[in-house]
N, C-alpha and C positions, 0 to 999 in steps of 0.2 A: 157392743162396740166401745173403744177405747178412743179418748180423743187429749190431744198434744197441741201445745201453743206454737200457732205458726208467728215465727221473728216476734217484731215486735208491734204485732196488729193489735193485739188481745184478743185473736180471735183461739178459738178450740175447736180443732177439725179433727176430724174422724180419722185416725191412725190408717185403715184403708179405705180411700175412697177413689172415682170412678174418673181413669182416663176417657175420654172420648174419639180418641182418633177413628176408633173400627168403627161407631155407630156413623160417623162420617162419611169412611169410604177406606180403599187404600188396601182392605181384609178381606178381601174377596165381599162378595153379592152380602146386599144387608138391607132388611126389611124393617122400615121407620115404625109400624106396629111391634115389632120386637124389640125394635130399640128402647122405644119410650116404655116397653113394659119391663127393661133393663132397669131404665134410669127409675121408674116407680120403686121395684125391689131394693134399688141401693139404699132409697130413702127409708125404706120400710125394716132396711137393717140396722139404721142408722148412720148412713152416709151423711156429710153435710159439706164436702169439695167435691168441686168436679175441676174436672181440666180439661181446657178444649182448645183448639185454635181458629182464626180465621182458614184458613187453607185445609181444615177438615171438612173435605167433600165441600170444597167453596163455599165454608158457610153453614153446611149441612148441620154440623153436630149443634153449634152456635143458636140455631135457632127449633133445633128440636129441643135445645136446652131451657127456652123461651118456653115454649108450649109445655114446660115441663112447670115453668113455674109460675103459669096460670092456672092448670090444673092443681097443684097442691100449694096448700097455704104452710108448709113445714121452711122453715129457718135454714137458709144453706148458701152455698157461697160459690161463684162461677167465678175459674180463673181460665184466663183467656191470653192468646200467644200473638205477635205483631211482627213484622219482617219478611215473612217467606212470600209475601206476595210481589217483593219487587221481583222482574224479570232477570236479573242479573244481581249477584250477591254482593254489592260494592260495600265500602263503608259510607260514601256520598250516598247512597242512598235511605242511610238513616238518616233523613231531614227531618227538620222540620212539620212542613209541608206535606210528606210522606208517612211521617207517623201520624199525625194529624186524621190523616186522608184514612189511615187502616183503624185507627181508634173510634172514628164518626161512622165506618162500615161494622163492625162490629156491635157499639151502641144501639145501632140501627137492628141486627141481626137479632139484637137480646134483646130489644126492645126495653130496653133500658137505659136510665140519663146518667149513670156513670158505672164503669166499670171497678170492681171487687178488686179484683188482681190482674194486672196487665205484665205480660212479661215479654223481654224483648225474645227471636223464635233462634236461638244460635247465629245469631250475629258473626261476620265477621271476626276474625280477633283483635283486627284493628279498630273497631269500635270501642272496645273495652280501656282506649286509649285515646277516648274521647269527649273529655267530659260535658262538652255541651250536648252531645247524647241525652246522659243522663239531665245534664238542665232542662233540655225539651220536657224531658216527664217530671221534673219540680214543676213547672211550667202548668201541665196538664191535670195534676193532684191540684193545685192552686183554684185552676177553674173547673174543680167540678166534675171533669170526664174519666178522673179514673181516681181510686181512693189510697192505693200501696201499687209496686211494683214491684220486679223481680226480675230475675230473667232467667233461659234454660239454655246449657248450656252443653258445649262436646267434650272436653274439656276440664280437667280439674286446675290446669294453670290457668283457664278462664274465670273459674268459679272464685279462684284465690284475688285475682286481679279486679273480679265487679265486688268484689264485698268490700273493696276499697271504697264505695262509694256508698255515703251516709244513710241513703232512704232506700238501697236494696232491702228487701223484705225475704226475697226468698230466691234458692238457687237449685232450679230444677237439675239434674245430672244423671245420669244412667250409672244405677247401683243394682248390682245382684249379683247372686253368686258367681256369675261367671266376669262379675267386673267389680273388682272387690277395692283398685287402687284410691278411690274417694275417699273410702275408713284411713285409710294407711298416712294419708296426704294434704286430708282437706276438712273434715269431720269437725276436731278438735277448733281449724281457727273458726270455722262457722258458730261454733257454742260460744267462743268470746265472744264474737263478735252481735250473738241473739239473730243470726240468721237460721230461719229455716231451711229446710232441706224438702225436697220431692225426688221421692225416688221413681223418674221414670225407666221404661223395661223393664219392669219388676220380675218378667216373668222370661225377656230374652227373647222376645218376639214368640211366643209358645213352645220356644223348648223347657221350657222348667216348668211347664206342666207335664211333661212326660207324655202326651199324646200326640207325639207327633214321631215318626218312622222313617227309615229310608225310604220306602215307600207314599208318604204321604204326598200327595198332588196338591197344590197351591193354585188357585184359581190366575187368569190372565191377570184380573185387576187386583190381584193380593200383590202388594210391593215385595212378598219374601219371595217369590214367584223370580224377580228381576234386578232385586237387588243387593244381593249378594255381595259385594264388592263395591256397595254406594253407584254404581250406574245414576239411581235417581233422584237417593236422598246420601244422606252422610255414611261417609266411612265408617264403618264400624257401630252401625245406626241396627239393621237386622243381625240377629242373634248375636248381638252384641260383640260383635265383629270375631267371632267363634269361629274355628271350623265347623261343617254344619256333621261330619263325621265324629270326627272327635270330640262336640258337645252331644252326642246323641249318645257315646261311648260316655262320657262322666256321667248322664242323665241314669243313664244304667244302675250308676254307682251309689248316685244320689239315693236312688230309692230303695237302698237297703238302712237307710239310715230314717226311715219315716215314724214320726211317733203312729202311739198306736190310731187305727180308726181316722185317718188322716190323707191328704194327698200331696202329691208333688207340689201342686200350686200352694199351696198349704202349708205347706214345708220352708219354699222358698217365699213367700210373703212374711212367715214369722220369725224367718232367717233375718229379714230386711229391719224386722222391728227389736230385733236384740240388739239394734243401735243407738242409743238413747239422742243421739243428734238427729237422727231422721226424724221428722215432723209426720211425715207421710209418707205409703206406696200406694201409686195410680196406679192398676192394672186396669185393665179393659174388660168391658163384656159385650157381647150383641144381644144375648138373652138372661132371660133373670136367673137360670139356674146358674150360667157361669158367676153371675155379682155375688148370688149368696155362696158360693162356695169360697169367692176369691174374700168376704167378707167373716166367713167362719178363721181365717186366720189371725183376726184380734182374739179369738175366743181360746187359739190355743196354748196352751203350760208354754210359759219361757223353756228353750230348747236348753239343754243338758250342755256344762262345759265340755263335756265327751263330745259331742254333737256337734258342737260348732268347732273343735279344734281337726273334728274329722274332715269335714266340709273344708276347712281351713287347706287341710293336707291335701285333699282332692287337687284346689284351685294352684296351689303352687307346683304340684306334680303335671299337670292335665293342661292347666287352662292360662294361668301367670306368664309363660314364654312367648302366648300365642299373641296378649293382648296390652298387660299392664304396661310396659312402655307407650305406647301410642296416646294414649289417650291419659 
């Protein structure tokens, strides 16, 4: 494992480490013995970030992350997401009061008296327009509860707009092959500026692992299952707002471009890291074979200029019409 400075923590975190949404909920059915024998393998590959939110599986992921780090005594870093639990998505709702109130549930969850990385959960974009926002969490670093921030965002004119602001640390955004507009737009001022980057989707909600079919059945409680079209979470949130045809048609394509002895996931994880601004890619796993596979792509050969301009030429022919404006 390969590890990269995230902003300007001093910390060094594992170029691939482990989203937790699916050990949560959200992915269809998931068994907390599996999980935790997920999050063991990450550590034992060398993971040292994890990402999680309040609202994965209410908590869920938060505090198996907890039990994770009473059972091992290994060095590592829980970053953790605030916002999505208000009932309605206002910019008033980022109080005070209310951050507060999601900050002291969380602590509680990790059982821990300050949080690593607090990041605000796609706010509003009126927030971003808010600077007592961000003073609340000067506010909260001051005493204690939490140590850097950052936030994750929908958004690359989000991402440009909160790095305006002094003590972001990191700027979570959905980067991957089939959403390439961050390199093109937003990359470059994060490096001035010593922001980190977290690429989440890494993988496009499982299509660019290439296991997934026209055929394939998404369980009731898997959100790919109903969310299609943001119904329940954001526009352009599952398979990275892709058609699900038509990324199944590039995915095709993808995989004649695979180094040798290698996988899709694989592929597109060290797609992710031929970006020298990205800090990190979060994919997910429920079991440990998926972490060490998603894990073996720090290990593999930087890809081929051929390789990446091919991939290049896919995304503008295929997938660039479908998506790069919106987002």
């Amino acid at each position: 494992m390969k590890y990269r400075e995230l902003g300007r923590t001093g910390w060094k975190i594992s170029e691939v480490s482990f989203g937790a949404w699916a050990i949560g909920g959200a992915w269809g059915s998931v068994d907390d013995k599996d999980s935790l024998a997920a999050l063991h393998a990450a550590l034992d590959a060398g993971v040292n970030f994890f990402d999680t939110a309040d609202v994965y599986g209410d908590g869920r992921s938060e505090r198996l992350l907890a039990r994770l780090k009473k059972e091992r005594h290994d060095k590592f870093y829980i970053a953790t997401k605030a916002g999505r639990r208000l009932r309605e998505q206002t910019p008033e709702g980022y109080s005070r009061e209310n951050l507060t109130t999601f900050i002291e549930r969380s602590l509680r969850n990790l059982e821990t008296e300050t949080l690593d990385l607090l990041q605000l959960h796609c706010p509003p974009v009126q927030v971003y327009y808010m600077p007592e926002v961000f003073g609340v969490l000067d506010d909260l670093v001051k005493e204690g509860k939490i140590r850097h921030y950052g936030v994750s965002v929908e958004k690359v004119e989000e991402a440009i707009k909160a790095i305006e602001f002094p003590n972001v640390q990191s700027v979570q955004i959905i980067f991957n092959i089939f959403r390439q507009r961050p390199a093109d737009f937003f990359f470059d001022l994060a490096r001035k500026h010593k922001v980190g980057i977290l690429a989440r989707v890494p993988l496009a909600s499982g299509l660019l692992t290439g296991n997934i079919t026209r055929q394939t059945k998404f369980a009731k409680d898997d959100h790919r299952s109903f969310n299609r079209k943001g119904e329940a979470f954001d526009r352009g949130e599952t398979f990275s707002g892709v058609d699900f045809k038509v990324g199944l048609a590039t995915v095709e394509e993808l995989k004649e471009l695979l180094p040798r002895d290698s996988t899709l996931t694989q592929l597109a994880l060290r797609w992710i890291l031929e970006f020298p601004a990205v800090t990190c890619a979060i994919p997910g796993g429920k079991r440990p074979e998926q972490v060490n596979e998603n894990c073996a792509a720090s290990e593999l050969a930087a890809l081929s200029p051929e390789t990446m301009k091919r991939i290049r030429v896919l995304y503008e022919q295929d997938i660039k019409p479908l998506v790069h404006q919106y987002w």
